[in-house]
Each structure stands twice: as structure tokens, then as C-alpha cells.
Backbone bond lengths (Angstrom), bond angles and torsions (degrees), N, CA, C in turn:
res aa  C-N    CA-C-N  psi(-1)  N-CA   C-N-CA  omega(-1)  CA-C   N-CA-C  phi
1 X - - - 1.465 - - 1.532 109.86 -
2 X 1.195 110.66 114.41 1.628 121.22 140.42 1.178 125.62 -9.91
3 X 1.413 147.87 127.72 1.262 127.70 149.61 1.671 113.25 -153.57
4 X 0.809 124.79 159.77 2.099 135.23 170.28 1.118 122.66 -88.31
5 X 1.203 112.16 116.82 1.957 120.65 173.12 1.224 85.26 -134.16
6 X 2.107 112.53 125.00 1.312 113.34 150.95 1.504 118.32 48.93
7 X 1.267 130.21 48.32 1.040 147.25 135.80 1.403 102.24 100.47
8 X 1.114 124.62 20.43 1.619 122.95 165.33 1.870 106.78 -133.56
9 X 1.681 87.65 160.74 1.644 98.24 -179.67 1.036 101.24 -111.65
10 X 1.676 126.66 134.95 1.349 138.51 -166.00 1.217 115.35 -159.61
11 X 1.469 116.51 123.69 1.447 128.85 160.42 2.107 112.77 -13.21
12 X 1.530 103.69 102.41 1.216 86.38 -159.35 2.097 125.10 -70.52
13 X 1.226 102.11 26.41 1.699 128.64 162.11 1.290 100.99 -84.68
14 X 1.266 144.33 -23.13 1.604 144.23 -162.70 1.792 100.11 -130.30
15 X 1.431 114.32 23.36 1.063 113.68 172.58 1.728 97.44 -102.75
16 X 1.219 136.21 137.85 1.447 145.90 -169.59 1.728 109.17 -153.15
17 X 1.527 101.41 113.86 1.904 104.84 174.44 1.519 95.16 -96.73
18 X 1.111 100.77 140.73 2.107 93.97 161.71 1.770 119.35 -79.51
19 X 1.482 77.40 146.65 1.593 93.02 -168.19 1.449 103.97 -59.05
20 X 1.599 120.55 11.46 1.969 109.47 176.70 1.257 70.45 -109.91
21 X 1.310 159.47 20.28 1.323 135.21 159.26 2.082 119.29 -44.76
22 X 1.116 122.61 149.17 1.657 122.45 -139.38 2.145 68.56 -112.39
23 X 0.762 118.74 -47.49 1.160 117.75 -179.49 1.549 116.01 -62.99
24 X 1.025 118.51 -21.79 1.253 124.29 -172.81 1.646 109.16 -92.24
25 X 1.871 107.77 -47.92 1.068 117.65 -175.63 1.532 115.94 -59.28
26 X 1.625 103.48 -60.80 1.637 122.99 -164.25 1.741 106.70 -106.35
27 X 1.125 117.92 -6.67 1.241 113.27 -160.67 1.566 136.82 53.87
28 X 1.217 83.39 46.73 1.523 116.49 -170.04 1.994 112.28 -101.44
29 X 1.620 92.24 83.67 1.590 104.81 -174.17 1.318 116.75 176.75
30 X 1.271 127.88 -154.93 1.536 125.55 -143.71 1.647 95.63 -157.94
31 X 1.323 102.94 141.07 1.665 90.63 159.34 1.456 85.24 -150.09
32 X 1.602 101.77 -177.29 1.385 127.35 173.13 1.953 105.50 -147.55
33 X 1.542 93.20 130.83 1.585 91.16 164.68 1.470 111.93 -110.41
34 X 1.061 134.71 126.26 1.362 160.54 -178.77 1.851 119.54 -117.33
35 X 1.722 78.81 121.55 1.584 100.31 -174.56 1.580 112.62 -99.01
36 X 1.145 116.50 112.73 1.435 156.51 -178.93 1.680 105.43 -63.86
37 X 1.246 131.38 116.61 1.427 140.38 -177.25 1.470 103.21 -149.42
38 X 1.245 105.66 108.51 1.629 125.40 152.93 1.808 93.29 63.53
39 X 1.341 124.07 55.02 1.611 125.51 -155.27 1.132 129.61 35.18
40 X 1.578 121.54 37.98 1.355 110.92 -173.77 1.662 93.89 -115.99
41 X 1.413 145.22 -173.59 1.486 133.52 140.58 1.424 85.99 -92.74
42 X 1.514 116.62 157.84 1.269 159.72 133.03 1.748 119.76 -40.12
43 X 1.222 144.51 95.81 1.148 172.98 -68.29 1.899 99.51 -84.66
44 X 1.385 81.79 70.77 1.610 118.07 177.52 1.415 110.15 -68.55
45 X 1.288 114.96 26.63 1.856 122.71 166.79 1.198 99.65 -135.65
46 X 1.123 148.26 -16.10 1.620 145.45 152.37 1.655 106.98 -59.04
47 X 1.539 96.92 -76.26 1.227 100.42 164.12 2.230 128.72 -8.58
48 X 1.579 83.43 -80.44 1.344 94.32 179.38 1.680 111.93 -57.44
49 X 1.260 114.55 -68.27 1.700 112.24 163.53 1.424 119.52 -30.40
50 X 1.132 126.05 -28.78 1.560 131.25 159.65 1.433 109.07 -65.59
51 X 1.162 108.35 -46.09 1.687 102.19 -173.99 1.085 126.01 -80.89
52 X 1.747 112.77 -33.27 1.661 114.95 149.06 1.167 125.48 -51.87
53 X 1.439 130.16 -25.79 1.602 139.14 165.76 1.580 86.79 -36.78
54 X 1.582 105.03 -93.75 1.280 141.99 -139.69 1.697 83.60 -59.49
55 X 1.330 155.83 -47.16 0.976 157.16 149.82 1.936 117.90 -23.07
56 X 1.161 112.55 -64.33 1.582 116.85 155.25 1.280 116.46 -39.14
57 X 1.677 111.25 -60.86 1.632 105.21 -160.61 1.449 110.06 -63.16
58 X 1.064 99.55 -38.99 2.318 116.74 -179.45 1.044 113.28 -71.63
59 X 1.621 122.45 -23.12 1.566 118.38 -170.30 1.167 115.31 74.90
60 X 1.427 129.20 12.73 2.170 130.95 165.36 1.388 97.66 -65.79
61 X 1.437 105.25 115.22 1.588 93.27 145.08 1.743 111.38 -93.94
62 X 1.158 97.69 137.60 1.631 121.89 168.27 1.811 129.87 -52.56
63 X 0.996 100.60 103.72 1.706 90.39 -162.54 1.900 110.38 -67.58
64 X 1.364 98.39 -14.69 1.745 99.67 161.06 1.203 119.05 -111.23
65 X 1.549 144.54 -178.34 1.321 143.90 152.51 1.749 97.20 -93.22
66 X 1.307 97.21 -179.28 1.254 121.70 172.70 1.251 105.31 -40.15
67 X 1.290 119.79 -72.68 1.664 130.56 -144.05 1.554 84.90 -86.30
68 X 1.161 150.33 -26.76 1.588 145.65 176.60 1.722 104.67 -76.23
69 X 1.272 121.48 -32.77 1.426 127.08 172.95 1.443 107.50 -67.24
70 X 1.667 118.12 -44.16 1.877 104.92 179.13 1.306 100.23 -73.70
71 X 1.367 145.26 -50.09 0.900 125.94 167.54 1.211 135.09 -17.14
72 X 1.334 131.95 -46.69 1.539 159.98 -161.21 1.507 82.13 -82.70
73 X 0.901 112.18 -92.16 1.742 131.31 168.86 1.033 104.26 12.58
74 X 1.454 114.37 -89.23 1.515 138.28 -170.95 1.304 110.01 -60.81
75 X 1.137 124.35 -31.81 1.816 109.62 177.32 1.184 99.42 -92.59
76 X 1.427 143.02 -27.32 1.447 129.61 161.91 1.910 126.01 -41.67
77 X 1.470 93.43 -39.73 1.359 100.81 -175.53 1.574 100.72 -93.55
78 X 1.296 115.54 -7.01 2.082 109.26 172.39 1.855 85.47 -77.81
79 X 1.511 123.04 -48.83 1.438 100.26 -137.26 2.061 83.67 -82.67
80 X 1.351 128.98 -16.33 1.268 124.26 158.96 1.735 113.33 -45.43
81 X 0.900 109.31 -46.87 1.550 114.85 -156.29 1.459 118.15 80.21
82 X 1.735 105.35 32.80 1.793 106.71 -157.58 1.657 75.64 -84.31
83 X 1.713 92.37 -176.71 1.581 108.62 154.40 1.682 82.11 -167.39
84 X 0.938 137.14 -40.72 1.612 118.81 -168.60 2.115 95.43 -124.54
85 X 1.250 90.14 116.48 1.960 115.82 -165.63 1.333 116.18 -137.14
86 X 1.476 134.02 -174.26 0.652 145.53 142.87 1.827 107.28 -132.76
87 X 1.377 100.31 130.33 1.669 116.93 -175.70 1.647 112.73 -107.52
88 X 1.901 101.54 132.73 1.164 110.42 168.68 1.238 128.54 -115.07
89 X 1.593 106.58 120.92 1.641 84.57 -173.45 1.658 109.39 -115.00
90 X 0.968 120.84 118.83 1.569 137.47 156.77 1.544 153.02 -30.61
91 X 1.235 123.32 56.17 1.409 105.27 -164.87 1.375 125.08 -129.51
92 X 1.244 119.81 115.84 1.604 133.68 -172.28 1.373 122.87 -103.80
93 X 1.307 121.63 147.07 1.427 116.52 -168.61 1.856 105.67 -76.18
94 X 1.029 101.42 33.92 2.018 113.42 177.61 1.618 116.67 44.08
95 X 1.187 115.93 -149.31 1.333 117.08 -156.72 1.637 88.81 -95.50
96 X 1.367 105.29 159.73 1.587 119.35 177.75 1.222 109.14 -160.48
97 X 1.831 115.50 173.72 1.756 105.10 175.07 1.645 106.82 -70.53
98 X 1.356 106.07 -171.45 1.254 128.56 -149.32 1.975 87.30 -75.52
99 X 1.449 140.35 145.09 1.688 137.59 158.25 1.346 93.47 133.49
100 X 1.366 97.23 171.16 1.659 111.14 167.58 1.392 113.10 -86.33
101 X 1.466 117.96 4.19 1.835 122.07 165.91 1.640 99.81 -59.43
102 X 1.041 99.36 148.49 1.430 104.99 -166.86 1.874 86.68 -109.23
103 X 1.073 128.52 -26.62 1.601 145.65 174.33 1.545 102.09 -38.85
104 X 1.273 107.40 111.95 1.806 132.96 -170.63 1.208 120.67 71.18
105 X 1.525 97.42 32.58 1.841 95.38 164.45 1.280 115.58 -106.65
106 X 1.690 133.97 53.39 1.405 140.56 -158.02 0.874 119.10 -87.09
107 X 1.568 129.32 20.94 1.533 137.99 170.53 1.278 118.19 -143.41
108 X 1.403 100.45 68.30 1.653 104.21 164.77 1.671 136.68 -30.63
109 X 0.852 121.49 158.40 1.555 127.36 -170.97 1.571 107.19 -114.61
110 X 1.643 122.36 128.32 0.812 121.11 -162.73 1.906 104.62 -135.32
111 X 1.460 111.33 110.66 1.779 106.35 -166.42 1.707 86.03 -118.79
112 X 1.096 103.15 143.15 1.713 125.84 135.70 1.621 140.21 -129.39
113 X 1.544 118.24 106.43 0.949 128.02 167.70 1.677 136.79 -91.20
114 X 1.385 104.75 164.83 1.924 87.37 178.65 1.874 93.25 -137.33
115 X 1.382 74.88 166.76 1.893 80.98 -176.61 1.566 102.24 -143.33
116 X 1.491 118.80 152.11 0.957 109.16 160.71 1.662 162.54 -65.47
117 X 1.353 171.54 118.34 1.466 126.86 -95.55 1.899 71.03 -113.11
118 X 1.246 85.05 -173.91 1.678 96.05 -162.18 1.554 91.37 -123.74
119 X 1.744 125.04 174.53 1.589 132.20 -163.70 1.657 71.95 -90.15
120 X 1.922 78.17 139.98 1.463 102.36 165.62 1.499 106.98 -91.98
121 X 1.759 118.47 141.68 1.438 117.78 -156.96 1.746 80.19 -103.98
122 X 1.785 101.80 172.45 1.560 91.62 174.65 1.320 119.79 -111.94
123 X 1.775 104.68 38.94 1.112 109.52 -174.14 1.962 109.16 -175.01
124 X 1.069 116.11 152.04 1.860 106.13 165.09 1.531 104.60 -118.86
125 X 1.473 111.95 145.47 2.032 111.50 147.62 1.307 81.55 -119.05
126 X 1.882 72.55 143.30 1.487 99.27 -173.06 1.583 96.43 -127.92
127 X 1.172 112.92 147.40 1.748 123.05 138.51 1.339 143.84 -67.78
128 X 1.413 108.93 170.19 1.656 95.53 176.69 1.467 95.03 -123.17
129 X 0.977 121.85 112.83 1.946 125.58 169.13 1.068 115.76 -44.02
130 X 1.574 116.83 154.19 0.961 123.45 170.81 1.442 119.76 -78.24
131 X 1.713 123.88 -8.53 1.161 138.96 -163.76 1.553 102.95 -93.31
132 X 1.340 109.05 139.85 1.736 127.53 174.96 1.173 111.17 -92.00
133 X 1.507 139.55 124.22 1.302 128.85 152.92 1.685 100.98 -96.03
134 X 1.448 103.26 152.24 1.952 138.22 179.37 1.515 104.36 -52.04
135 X 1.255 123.39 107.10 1.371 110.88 174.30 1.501 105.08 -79.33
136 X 1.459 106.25 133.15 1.341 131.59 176.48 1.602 110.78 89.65
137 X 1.104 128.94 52.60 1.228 135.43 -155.81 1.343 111.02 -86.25
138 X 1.056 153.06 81.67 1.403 158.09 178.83 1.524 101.38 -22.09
139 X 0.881 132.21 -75.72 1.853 129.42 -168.78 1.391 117.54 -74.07
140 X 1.439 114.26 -2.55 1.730 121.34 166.96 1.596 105.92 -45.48
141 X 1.791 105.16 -46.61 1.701 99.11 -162.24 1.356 112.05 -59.73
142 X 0.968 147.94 14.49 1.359 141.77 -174.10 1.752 111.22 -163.82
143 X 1.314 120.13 141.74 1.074 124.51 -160.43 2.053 108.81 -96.08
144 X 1.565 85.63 101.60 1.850 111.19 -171.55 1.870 91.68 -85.05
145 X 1.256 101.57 149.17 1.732 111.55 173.80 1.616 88.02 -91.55
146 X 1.454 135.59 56.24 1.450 125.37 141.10 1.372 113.47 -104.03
147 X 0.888 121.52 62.76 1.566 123.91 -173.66 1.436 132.63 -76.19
148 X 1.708 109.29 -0.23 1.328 124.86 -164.57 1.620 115.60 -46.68
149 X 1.082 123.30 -40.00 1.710 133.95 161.54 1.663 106.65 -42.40
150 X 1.062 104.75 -54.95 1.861 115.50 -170.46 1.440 90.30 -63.15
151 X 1.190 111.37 -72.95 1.724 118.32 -175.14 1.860 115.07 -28.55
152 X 1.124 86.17 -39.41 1.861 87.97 -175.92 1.206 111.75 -92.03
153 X 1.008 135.65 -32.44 1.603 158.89 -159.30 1.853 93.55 -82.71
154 X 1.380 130.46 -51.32 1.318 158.93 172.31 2.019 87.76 -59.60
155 X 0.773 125.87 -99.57 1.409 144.25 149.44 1.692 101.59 21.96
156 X 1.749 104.39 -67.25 1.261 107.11 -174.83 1.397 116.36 -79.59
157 X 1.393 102.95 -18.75 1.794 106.55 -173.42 2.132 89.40 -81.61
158 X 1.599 117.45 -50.47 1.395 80.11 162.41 1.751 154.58 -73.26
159 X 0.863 99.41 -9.83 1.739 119.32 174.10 2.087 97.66 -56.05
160 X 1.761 104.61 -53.89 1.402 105.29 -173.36 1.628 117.42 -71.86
161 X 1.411 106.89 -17.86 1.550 105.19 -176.90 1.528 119.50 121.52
162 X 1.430 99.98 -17.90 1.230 121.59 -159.96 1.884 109.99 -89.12
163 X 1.671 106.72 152.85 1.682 105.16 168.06 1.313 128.21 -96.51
164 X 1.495 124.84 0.42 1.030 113.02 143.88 1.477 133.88 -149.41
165 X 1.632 155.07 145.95 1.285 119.52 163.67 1.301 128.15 -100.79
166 X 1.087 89.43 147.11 1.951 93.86 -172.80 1.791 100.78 -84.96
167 X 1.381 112.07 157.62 1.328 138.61 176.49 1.500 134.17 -110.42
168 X 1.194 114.42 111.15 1.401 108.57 -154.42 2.126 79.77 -110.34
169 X 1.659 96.97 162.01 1.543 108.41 -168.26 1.623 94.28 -102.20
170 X 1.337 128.45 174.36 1.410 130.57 154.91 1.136 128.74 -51.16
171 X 1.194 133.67 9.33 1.499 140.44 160.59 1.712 101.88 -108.31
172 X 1.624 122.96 19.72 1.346 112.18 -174.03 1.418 124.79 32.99
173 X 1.487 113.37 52.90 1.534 98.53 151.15 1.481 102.12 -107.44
174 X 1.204 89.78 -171.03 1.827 83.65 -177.19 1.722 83.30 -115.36
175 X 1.670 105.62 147.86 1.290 103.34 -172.84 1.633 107.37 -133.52
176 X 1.370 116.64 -33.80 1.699 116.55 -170.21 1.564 107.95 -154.83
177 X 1.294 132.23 177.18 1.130 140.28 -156.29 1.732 86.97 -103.72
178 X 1.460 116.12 -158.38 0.888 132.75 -179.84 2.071 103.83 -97.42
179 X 1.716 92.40 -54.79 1.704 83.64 153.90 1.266 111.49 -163.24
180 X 1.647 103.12 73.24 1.353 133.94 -179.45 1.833 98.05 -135.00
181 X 1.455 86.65 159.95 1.960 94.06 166.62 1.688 83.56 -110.78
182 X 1.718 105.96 -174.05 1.525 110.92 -141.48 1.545 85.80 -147.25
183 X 1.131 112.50 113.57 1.770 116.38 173.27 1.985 108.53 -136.04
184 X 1.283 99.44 125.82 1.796 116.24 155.04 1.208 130.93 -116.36
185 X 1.330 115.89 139.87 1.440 115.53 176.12 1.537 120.89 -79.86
186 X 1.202 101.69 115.04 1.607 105.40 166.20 1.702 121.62 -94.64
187 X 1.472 111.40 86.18 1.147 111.57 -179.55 1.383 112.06 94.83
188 X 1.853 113.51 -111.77 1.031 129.48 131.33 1.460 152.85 -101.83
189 X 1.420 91.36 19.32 1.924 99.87 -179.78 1.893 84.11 -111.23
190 X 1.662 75.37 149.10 2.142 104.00 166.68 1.795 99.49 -95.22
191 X 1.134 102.78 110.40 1.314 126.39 176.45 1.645 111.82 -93.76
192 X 1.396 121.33 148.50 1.187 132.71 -171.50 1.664 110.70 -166.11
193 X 1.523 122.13 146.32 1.362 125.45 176.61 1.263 101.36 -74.60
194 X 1.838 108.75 142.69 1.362 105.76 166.91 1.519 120.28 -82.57
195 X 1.583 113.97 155.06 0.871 120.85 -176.03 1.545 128.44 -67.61
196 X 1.306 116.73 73.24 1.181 125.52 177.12 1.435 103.31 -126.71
197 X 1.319 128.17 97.90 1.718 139.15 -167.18 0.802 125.27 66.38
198 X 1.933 119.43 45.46 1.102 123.00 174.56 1.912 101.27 -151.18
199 X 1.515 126.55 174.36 1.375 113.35 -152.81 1.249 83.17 -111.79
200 X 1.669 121.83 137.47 1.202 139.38 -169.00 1.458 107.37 -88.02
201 X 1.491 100.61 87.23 1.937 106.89 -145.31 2.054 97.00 -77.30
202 X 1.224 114.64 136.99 1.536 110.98 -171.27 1.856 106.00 -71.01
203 X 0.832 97.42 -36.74 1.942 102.96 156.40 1.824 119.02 -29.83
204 X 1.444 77.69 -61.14 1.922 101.91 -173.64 1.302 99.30 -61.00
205 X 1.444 131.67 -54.85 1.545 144.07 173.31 1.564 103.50 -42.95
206 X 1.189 98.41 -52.90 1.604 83.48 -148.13 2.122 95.94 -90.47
207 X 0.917 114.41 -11.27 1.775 116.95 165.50 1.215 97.08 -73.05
208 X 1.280 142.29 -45.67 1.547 137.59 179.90 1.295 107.52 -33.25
209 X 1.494 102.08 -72.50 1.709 147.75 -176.16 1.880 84.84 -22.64
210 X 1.531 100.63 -79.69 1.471 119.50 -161.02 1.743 117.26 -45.12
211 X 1.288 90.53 -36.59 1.654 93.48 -176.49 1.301 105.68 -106.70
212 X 1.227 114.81 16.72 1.675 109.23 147.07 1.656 107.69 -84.54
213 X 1.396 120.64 -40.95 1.135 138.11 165.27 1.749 110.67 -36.37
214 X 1.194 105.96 -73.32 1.733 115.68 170.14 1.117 124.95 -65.00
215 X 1.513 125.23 4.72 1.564 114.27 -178.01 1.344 115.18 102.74
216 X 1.654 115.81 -38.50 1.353 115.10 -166.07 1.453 110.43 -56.88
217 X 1.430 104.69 138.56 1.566 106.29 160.48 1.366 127.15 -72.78
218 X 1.630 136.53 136.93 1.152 137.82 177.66 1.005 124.45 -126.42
219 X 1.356 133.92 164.94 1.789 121.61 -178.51 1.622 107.61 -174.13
220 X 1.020 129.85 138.42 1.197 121.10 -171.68 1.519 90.01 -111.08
221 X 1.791 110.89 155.52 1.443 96.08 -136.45 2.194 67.77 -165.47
222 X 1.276 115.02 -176.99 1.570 135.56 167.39 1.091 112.85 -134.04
223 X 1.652 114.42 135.72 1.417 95.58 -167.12 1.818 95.56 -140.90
224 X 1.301 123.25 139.40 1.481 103.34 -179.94 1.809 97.68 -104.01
225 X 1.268 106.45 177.30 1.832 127.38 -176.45 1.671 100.44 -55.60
226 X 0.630 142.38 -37.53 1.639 135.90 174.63 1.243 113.24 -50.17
227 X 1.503 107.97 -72.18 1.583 131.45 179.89 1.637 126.84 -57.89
228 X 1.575 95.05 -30.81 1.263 110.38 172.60 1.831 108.61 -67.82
229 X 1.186 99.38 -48.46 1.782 113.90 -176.75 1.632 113.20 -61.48
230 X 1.352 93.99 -2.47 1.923 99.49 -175.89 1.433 109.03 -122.31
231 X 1.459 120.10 7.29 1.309 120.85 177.11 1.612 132.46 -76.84
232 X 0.933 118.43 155.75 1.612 110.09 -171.58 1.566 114.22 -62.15
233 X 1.392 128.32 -7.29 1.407 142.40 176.59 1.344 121.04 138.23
234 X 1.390 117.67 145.76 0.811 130.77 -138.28 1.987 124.99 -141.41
235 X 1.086 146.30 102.65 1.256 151.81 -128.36 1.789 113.70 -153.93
236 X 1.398 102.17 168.56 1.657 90.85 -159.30 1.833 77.02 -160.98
237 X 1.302 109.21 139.53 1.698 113.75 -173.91 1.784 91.09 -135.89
238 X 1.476 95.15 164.42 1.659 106.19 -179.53 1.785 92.83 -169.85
239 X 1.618 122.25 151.24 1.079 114.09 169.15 1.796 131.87 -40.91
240 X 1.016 97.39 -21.92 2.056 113.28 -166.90 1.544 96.64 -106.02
241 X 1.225 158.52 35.59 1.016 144.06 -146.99 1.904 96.59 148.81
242 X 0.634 133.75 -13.80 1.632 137.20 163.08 1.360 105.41 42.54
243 X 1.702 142.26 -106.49 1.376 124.60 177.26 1.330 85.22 -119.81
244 X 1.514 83.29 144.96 1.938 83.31 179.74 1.741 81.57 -146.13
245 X 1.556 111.94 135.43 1.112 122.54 148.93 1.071 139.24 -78.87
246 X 1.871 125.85 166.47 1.296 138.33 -167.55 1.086 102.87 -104.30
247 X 1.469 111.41 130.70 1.422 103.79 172.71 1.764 107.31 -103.51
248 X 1.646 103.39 -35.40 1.352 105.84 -169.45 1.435 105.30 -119.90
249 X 1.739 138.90 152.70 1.302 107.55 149.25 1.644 98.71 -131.94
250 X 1.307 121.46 129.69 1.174 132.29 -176.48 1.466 124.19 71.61
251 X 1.746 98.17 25.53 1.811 94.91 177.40 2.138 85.97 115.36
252 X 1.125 110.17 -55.34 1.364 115.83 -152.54 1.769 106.51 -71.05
253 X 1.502 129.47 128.66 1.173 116.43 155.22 1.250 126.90 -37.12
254 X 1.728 113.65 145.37 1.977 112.87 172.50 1.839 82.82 -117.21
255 X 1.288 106.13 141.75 1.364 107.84 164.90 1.866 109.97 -52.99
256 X 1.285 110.22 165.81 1.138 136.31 178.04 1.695 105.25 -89.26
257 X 1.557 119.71 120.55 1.433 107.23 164.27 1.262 107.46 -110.63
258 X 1.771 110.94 158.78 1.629 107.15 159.81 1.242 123.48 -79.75
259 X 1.535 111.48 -11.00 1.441 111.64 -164.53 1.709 92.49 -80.26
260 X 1.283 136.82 -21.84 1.613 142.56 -164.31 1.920 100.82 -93.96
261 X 1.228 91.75 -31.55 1.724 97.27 159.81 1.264 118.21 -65.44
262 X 1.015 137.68 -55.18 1.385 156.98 -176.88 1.867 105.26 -64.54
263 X 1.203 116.26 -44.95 1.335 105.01 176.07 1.270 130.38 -89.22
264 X 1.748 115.29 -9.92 1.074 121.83 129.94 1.564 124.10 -22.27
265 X 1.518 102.10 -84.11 1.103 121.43 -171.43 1.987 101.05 -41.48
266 X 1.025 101.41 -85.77 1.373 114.08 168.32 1.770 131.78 11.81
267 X 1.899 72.62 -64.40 1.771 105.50 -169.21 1.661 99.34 -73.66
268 X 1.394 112.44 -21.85 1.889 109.91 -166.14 1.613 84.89 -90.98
């Protein structure tokens, strides 16, 4: 495989970050995952506007813009021979002296990789972690490589058997996946947590988008583990995985909806 570090394409065995890398050390950086259709990315201006977020709040400047990053993109996936991927793109505030001062790290590090997409299942059981995320979390809006919560939380949903765990905040609702957004049907409205300490996933946006388009009703709403377990059905979307329903959460059946069938359908 092909891949980009810092302005060259390289056999990705001859790809090398340095070990003062700020990303490596503190987890101090940005990524984006990007879904790949017929060689195009998948709504690769959300995307990027997400990453300029997450770029502002940290203070990275970006050694490309947007339109210099698809570029990158697109000849990565010609010299792949991809056309249907999933794309990662990478970016850390680079090597610096030794502290959590971020002061003389002025050359960020910039990777893009692609992977192949994996069988879509026709269904997830999920868990509920034992891990809390901060309600109202300032650095939720944008997707930081500190992921250590997700990592364990992921961790526990594999130990149980399960594909994914869900995350409930310190006020116990349950709000997002590990790296999924989190939707139930109430009735007939598509319900979702609002975005207050959780990552405003471009998936989640753009299913909103659609069933305003179709009629569906939507509402972003709080929901705790009881209420959630009594809903008419229940589903969790991410670029790599598109809408994927719940079948179980914690052992327990979630009813089956048509309306989560349908946006499946929809979303392909």
C-alpha cells in the first residue's frame, strides 16, 4: 500500500513519524475517516470543515488547504488503484521540545492512508461501558487522536462478544458509540442526543439532512438505558459502517424498526 507523510508517497513500510512526534507523545492531533465511493470521498466538505474546526480549537496550522488535501487524496487512490476505500487522514502538531508546551512545534505532520472496507453485518449487539464521558465537553466537537475512553470502552464491548459499546455521559444518558453517533425510534420520529459532548459525526448530519428530505420526523431528544431498551428500534451510523442497526444491547432484544430499514436502504 501506497500512502502520504509530509508531502511524499511511500511504500507504507518506509513511512516513519519521529518518536518526538506531539501526536505520538500526548495525543495531540486530528484525524478524519473518509468513506470512498466509486473514487470519490463521501461528503469531503463536512469532513474538511470538521478538521478546520478541530485545527482552530488546537492551534495546528495545516500545511495544505482543503482543495490541496483532495488533491493528495485522489492521486493516492490513482497510484492505489482504489475506487471503493475507506481514507485516513492524519494530522499532529509534529515534533517539539520535551513538555506539554506546545511552543516549537511549527511543523506539523501530515499522513494519509486507505484501507479496505470490511462485510457489512445486518445488524450490531452492543454494550453499555463502564466508562463516563464529561457532559459538555469542549474538544468532543471535532475528532482529537485522544481516544483512550473509546479504546477501552471498544475493549469491553470486545471481551463481551459484542460490536459495539455505547457511552453514557455523567448525567447517565446514553449518548454515542465508541465511534458511532446513536439514533432510536420513537414511534415515528428518528431521535438522536443533542450535541452537547458528543462528535457532530458527518454521517449523523447528513441522515438528518435525508429524512427531512423523506418526510421523516426527527428530534434530538436525551435518553437514559431504560427508555432506550423500550424503544421501537434502535441504530448507530459512522462513515465505514453507514446505518447499521441494534439488535441487542446488553444481552437484551431492541425491537426491529422499518423506519431503520428504510434508511439503510436510503443511505446506500
Amino acid at each position: 500500500m501506497i500512502v502520504y507523510l509530509n508531502g511524499r508517497f511511500v511504500p507504507e513500510e518506509q513511512a516513519c513519524v519521529s518518536i518526538h512526534d506531539r501526536g505520538f507523545l500526548y495525543g495531540d492531533g486530528l484525524f478524519e475517516t473518509i468513506r470512498i465511493y466509486d473514487g470519490g470521498p463521501f461528503l469531503w466538505a463536512e469532513h474538511i470543515a470538521r478538521l478546520h474546526h478541530g485545527c482552530d480549537a488546537l492551534h495546528i496550522n495545516s500545511p495544505l488547504t482543503g482543495a490541496e488535501m483532495l488533491r493528495v487524496l485522489t492521486e493516492l487512490l490513482r497510484r492505489n488503484h482504489a475506487s471503493d476505500a475507506i481514507a485516513r487522514l492524519a494530522l499532529t502538531r509534529g515534533s517539539g521540545p520535551r513538555g506539554y508546551s506546545p511552543r516549537g512545534a511549527d511543523y506539523p505532520t501530515l499522513a494519509m492512508t486507505l484501507f479496505p472496507t470490511t462485510k457489512r453485518l445486518p445488524s450490531y449487539k452492543a454494550i453499555t461501558s463502564s466508562l463516563r464521558l464529561p457532559a459538555n465537553d469542549p474538544i468532543s466537537s471535532f475528532k482529537h487522536v485522544n481516544k483512550l475512553r473509546q479504546v477501552l470502552a471498544r475493549a469491553e464491548a470486545d471481551l463481551a462478544g459484542a460490536n459495539e459499546a455505547l457511552l453514557l455521559n455523567d448525567r447517565d444518558e446514553v449518548v454515542e458509540g465508541t465511534s458511532t453517533n446513536l439514533f432510536w425510534i420513537d414511534r415515528d420520529t428518528v431521535c438522536t442526543p443533542p450535541l452537547d459532548g458528543i462528535l457532530p459525526g458527518t454521517t449523523r448530519n447528513y441522515l438528518l439532512a435525508r429524512c427531512a428530505d423523506l418526510g421523516i420526523r426527527t428530534r434530538e431528544a436525551r435518553i437514559k438505558l431504560p427508555q432506550l431498551l423500550k424503544t421501537s428500534g434502535a441504530f448507530v451510523t459512522s462513515c465505514g459502517i453507514e446505518v447499521m442497526e441494534i439488535s441487542h444491547i446488553n444481552g437484551q432484544p431492541i425491537a426491529s424498526s422499518p423506519i431503520t430499514q428504510r434508511l439503510r436502504r436510503e443511505y446506500r
